[in-house]
C-alpha positions in Angstrom: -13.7 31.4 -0.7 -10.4 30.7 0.5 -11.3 28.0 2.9 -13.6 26.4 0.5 -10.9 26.1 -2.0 -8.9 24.8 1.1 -11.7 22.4 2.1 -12.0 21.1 -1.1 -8.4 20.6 -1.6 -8.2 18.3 1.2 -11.2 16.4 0.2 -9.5 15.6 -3.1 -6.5 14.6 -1.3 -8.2 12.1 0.7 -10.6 10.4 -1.7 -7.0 10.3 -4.3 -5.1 8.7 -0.8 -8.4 6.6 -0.5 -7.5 5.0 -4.0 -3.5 4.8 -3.4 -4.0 2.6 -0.6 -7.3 0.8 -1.7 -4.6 -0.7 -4.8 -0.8 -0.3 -2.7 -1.9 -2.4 0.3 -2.8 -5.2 -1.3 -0.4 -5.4 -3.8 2.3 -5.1 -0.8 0.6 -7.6 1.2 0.5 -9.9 -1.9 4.0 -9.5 -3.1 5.1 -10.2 0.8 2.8 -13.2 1.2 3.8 -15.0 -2.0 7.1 -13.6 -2.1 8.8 -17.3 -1.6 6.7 -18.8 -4.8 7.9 -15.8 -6.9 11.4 -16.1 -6.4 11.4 -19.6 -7.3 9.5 -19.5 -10.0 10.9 -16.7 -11.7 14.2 -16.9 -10.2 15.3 -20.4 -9.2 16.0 -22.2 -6.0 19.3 -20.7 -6.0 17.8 -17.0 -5.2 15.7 -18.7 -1.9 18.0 -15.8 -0.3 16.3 -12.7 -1.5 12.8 -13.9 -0.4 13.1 -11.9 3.0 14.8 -8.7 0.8 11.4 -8.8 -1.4 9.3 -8.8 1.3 10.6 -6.0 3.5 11.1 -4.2 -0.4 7.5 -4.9 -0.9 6.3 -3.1 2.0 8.7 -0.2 1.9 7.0 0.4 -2.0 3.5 0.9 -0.1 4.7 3.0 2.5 6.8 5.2 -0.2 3.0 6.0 -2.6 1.6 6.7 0.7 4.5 9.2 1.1 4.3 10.8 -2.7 1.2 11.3 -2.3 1.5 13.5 0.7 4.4 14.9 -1.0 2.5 15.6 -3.7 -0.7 18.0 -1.7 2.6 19.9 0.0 3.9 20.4 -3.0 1.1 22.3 -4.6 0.1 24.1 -1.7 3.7 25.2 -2.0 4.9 23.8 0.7 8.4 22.9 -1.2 10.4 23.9 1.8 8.6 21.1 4.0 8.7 18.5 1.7 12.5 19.7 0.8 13.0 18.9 5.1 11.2 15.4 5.4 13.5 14.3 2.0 17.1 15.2 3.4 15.5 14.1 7.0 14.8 11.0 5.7 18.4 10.6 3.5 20.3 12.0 6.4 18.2 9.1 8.7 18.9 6.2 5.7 23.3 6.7 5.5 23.6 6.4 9.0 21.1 3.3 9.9 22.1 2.1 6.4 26.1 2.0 7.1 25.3 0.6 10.7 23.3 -2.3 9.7 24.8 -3.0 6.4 28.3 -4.5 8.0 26.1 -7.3 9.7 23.2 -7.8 8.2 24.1 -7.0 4.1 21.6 -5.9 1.8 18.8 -7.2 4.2 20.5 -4.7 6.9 20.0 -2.1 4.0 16.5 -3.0 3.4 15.6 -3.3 7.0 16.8 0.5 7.3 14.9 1.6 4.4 11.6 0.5 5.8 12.6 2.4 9.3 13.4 5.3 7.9 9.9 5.0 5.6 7.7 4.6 8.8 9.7 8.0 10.3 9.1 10.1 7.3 5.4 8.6 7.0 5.2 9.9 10.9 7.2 12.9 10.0 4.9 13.5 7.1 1.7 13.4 8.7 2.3 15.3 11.4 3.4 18.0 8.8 0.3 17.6 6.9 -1.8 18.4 10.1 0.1 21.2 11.0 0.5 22.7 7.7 -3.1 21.2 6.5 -5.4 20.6 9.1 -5.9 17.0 8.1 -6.1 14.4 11.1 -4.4 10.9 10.9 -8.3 9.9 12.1 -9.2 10.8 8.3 -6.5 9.1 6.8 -7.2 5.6 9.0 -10.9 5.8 8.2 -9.5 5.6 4.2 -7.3 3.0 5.2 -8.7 0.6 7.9 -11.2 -1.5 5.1 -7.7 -2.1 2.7 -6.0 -3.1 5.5 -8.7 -5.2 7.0 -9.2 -6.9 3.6 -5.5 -7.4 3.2 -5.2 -9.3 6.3 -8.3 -11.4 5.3 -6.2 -11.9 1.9 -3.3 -12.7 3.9 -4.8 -15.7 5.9 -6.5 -17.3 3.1 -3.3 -17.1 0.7 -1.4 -18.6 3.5 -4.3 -21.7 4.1 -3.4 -22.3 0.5 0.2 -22.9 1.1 0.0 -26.2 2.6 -2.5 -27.3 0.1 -1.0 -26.9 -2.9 3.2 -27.1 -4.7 5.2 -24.6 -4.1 7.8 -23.4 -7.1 5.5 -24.2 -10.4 3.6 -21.3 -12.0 -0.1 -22.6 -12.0 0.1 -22.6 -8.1 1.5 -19.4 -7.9 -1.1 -17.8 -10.8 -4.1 -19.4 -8.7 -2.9 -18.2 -4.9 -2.8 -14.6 -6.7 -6.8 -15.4 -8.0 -7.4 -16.1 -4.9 -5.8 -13.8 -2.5 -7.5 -10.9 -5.4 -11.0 -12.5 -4.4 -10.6 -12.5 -1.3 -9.8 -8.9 -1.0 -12.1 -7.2 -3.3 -14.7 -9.4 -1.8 -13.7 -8.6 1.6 -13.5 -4.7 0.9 -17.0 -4.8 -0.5 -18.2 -6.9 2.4 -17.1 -4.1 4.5 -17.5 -1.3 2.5 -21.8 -2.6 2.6 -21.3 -2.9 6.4 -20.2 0.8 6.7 -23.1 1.6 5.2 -22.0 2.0 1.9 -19.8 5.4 2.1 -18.7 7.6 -0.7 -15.5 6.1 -1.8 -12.9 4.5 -4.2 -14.9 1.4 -3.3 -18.5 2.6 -4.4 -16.4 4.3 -7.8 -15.3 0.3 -8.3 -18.8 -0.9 -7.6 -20.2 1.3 -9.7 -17.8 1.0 -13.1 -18.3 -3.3 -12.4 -22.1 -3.0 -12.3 -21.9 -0.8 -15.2 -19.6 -3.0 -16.9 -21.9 -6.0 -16.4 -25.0 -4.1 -17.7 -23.1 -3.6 -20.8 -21.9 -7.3 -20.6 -25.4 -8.8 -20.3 -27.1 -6.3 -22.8 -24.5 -7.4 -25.4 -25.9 -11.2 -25.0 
């Protein structure tokens, strides 16, 4: 009984980090990508400075959900004392990187830091879940190598669109964010299909949209 409960726990755990990074890598890899027509559409030409900050800021918000949610399995296995380690590791690691960069670089030395020290706790952290869990970093790639695959995809073809249309006016910047959305759930499906359709977040997704367009079509 006990290691079905533990078994089952860990499933749970990775079909929820399935869904974390089937949303938080694409909205990183968005934010990043169209991080120059979003400062100067909401902020100005003046702010062109922070467009580097937002990106590095953008991927150091993915890698801290993929973190919490980690946290989060420790923490109700109690496992406080290991989370409680990996948090003032990862403070302790942020001062001193933080205060060296800081001097030369300013707030983009700061940011910079941040994401270092969030790819060390991330390594930090899954080695602690194998250790304390049994769960492979081969289980949480197999989750993770469709978003990411997608996102690239999303990447390339919000990019193409940057010589093709204005930058700094909101209608260009509203239709590269269609787009780049598109291309990535249409990319994730393409390769969710070519897996051979796996149990997922993607086939939940598939599911609730064919639903909904049963229920769309039945109305009319």
């Amino acid at each position: 009984l006990l290691q079905n409960e533990h078994d089952r726990l860990n499933q749970a755990f990775l079909s929820a980090f399935a869904m974390i990074v089937l949303v938080a890598i694409p909205a990183a890899a968005g934010v990043a990508t169209i991080s120059s027509e979003i400062v100067k559409v909401l902020l100005g030409e003046k702010w062109t400075q922070v467009i580097p900050i937002l990106q590095v800021l953008a991927v150091n918000g993915a890698l801290r959900v993929v973190y919490s949610s980690i946290a989060n399995l420790l923490i109700a296995t109690g496992r406080m004392r290991s989370v409680a380690f990996v948090a003032w590791f990862g403070v302790v690691c942020f001062v001193l990187a933080g205060f060296g960069l800081i001097s030369d670089f300013g707030l983009m030395g700061v940011a910079v830091a941040k994401l270092g020290v969030n790819l060390l706790v991330i390594v930090v952290s899954v080695s602690t879940l194998y250790r304390l869990r049994g769960i492979r970093l081969a289980a949480l790639a197999t989750r993770a190598y469709r978003p990411l695959c997608a996102a690239g995809v999303m990447i390339l073809g919000s990019l193409s669109l940057t010589s093709l249309l204005p930058e700094g006016t909101l209608p260009a910047l509203l239709f590269k964010i269609l787009v780049g959305a598109a291309l990535y759930v249409v990319s994730v499906i393409a390769l969710w299909v070519m897996a051979g359709r796996p149990n997922g977040p993607e086939r939940i997704v598939f599911d609730w949209g064919r639903s909904l367009l049963a229920r769309m079509k039945g109305a009319f």
